[in-house]
C-alpha positions as CSV (number, residue, x, y, z in Angstrom):
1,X,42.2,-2.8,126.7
2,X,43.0,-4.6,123.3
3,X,40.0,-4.4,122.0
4,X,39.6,-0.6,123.0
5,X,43.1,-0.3,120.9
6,X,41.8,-2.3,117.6
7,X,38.7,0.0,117.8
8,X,40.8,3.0,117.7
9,X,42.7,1.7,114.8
10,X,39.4,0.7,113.2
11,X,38.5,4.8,113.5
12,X,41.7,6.3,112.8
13,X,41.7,4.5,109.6
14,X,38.2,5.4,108.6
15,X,39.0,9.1,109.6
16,X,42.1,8.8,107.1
17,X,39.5,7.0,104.7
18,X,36.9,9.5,105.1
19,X,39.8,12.7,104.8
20,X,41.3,11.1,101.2
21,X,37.4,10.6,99.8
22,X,37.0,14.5,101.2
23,X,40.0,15.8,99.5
24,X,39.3,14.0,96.0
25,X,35.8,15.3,96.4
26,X,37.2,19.1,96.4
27,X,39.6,18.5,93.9
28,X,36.6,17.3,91.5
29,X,35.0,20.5,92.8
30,X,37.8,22.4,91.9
31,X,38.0,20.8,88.3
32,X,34.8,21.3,87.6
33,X,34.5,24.8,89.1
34,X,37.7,25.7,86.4
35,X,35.5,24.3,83.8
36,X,32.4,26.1,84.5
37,X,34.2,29.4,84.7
38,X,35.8,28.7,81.6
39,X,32.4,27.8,79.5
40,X,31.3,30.8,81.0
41,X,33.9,33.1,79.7
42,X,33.3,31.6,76.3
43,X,29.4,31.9,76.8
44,X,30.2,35.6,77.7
45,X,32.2,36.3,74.7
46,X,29.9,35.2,73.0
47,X,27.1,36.9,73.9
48,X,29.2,39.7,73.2
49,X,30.3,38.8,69.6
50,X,26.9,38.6,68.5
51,X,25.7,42.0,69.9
52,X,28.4,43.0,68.2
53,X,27.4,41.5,65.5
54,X,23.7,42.6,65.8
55,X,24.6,46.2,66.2
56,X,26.2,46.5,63.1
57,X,23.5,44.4,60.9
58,X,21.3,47.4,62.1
59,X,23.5,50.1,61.1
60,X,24.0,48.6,57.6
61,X,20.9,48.6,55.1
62,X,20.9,44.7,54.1
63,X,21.1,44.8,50.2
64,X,22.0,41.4,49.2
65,X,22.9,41.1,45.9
66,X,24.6,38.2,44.3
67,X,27.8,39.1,44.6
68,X,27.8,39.7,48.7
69,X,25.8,36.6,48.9
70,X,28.8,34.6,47.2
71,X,31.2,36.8,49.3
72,X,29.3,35.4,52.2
73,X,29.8,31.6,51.0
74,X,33.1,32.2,50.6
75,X,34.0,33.3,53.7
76,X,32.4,30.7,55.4
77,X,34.4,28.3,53.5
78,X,37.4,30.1,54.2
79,X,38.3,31.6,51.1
80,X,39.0,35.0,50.8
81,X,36.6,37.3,48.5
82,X,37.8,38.9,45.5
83,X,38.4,42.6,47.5
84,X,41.0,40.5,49.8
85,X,42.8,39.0,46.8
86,X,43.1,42.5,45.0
87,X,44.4,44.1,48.1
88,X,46.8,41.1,49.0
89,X,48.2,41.7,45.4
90,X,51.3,44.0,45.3
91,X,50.4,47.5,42.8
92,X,46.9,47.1,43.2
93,X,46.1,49.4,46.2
94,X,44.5,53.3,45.9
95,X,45.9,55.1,43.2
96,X,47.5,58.6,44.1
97,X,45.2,61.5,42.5
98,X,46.5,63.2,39.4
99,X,48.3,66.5,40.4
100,X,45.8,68.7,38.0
101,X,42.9,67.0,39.0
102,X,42.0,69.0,41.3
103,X,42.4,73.7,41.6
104,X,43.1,73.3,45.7
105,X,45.9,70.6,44.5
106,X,47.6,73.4,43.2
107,X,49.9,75.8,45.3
108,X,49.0,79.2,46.4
């Protein structure tokens, strides 16, 4: 009868052994499954950004002169091109058309 005892001990603690290894297991599933869904997401976005990106290279004629080519370099250095600056600088936005520029300017 003793013996029957310390073997049922001997297999309740293996089932508790064998549960715990289980439950980290599916928590390292879980983990990973939150990490996978995430790189996905980004992988997705993406995909998307550069179809974006794609579709508008084909709509615009590619004329690269020297000074969209430094544009270019600038911007992947993070500076801002010279059209930013001007616009960033107070005064120096569209100017409003002369009032006799223009016959349908003029009131009927």
């Amino acid at each position: 009868m003793e013996k029957g005892n310390l073997r049922v001990k001997q297999l309740k603690r293996q089932v508790q052994e064998a549960e715990e290894e289980a439950s980290r297991a599916q928590a390292d599933r879980r983990r990973l499954q939150r990490e996978l869904d995430d790189v996905t997401e980004t992988a997705e976005s993406l995909n998307r950004e550069v179809t974006t990106l794609r579709n508008r290279l084909r709509r615009v004629p590619l004329t690269f002169t020297t000074r969209t080519v430094r544009q270019v370099f600038r911007l992947e250095e993070g500076v801002a091109s010279d059209e930013e600056t001007e616009e960033a600088e107070p005064g120096s936005g569209p100017q409003p058309p002369e009032p006799d520029a223009s016959p349908e300017a003029q009131p009927q």
